[in-house]
C-alpha angles and dihedrals in degrees: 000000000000119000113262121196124201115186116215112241095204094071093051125116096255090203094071107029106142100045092050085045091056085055109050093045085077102041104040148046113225141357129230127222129197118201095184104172095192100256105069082047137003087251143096121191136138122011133211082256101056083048096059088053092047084057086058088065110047142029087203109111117262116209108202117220102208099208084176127121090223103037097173079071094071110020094092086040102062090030083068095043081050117259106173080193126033111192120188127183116261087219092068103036104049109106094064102008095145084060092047088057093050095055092048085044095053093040082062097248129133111248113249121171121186123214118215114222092257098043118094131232085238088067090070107031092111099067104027089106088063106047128088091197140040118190111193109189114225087191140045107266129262109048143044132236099054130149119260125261115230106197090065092080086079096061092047080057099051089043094057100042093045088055082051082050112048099017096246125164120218128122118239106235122194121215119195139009092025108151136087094324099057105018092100105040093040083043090053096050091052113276122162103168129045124196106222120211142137102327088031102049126330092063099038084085140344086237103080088204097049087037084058091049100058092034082069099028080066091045103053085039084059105043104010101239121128123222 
């Protein structure tokens, strides 16, 4: 499966969002969006509004990372601002996580579920078969800028053996710490989609273009694979 890059909007310069936006439509896939409400996590960032406005700007898929300790609170919210995918932690829905998925699947929008470090593959196998997108943390989850965890390499691995399997047909999204440091080794495990932020892209130059540009130029030094 091709490399994907997604760049973390959180992580953006908000000053100038719509000229950094114009940029990265032509040099990316995807683009990430963290709803984080302070008690999942000691952190607040996007909103169902700025998403809306983001989708003014773009025709590229968001996937929508819902950091957020009642999620149904906010899944028809961010399907009308315009989510493609809409990803949920496992640790909050499951207690009616089929549910959960039903509801993403009849608002139009692709199923997308997200694994804490600590939490294990197992937690989800009963509803691999139905997600487009699984999303492993390679950090704990709030801010930008943490070290990588290691041990995570071997559930990237799971992940992708169990969809070769079974047959199943998520994407393995990476969350955190993914730049030169981590591409081949993340790359080599199985991941298909990187979640760009500070270390990854935003920091690499204060041209985005030119940031783009090295942010591919690692990775294919790194896997050898060129955008």
């Amino acid at each position: 499966m091709k490399a994907e890059f997604a760049p973390s909007l959180m992580c953006m310069d908000f000053l100038n969002i719509k000229e950094q936006m114009n940029i990265l439509n032509n040099r990316i896939d995807m683009y990430h969006c963290d709803i984080m409400d302070g008690h999942f996590c000691k952190n607040i960032t996007l909103s169902p509004d700025l998403i809306r406005t983001f989708g003014t700007l773009t025709e590229l898929p968001m996937d929508v990372h819902l950091m957020t300790t009642n999620p149904t609170d906010w899944i028809e919210l961010v399907a009308k601002a315009g989510a493609t995918y809409i990803s949920p932690h496992a640790e909050t829905i499951n207690t009616d996580a089929f549910r959960v998925m039903n509801l993403i699947e009849s608002l139009g929008c692709k199923k997308g579920v997200v694994l804490n470090p600590a939490t294990p593959l197992d937690y989800i196998r009963h509803y691999l078969n139905r997600i487009d997108m699984l999303t492993i943390m390679t950090v704990d989850v709030g801010f930008a800028g943490q070290p990588f965890i290691a041990e995570m390499l071997d559930k990237i691995r799971e992940a992708k053996e169990l969809r070769e399997k079974y047959g199943y047909h998520y994407k393995i999204q990476i969350d955190g710490s993914c730049n030169i440091k981590t591409f081949k080794r993340l790359r080599e495990a199985g991941a298909d989609v990187f979640v760009v932020g500070s270390s990854g892209l935003f920091h690499n130059d204060p041209d985005l273009n030119r940031a783009c540009d090295i942010l591919f130029e690692n990775f294919e030094k790194e896997t050898g694979e060129a955008r």
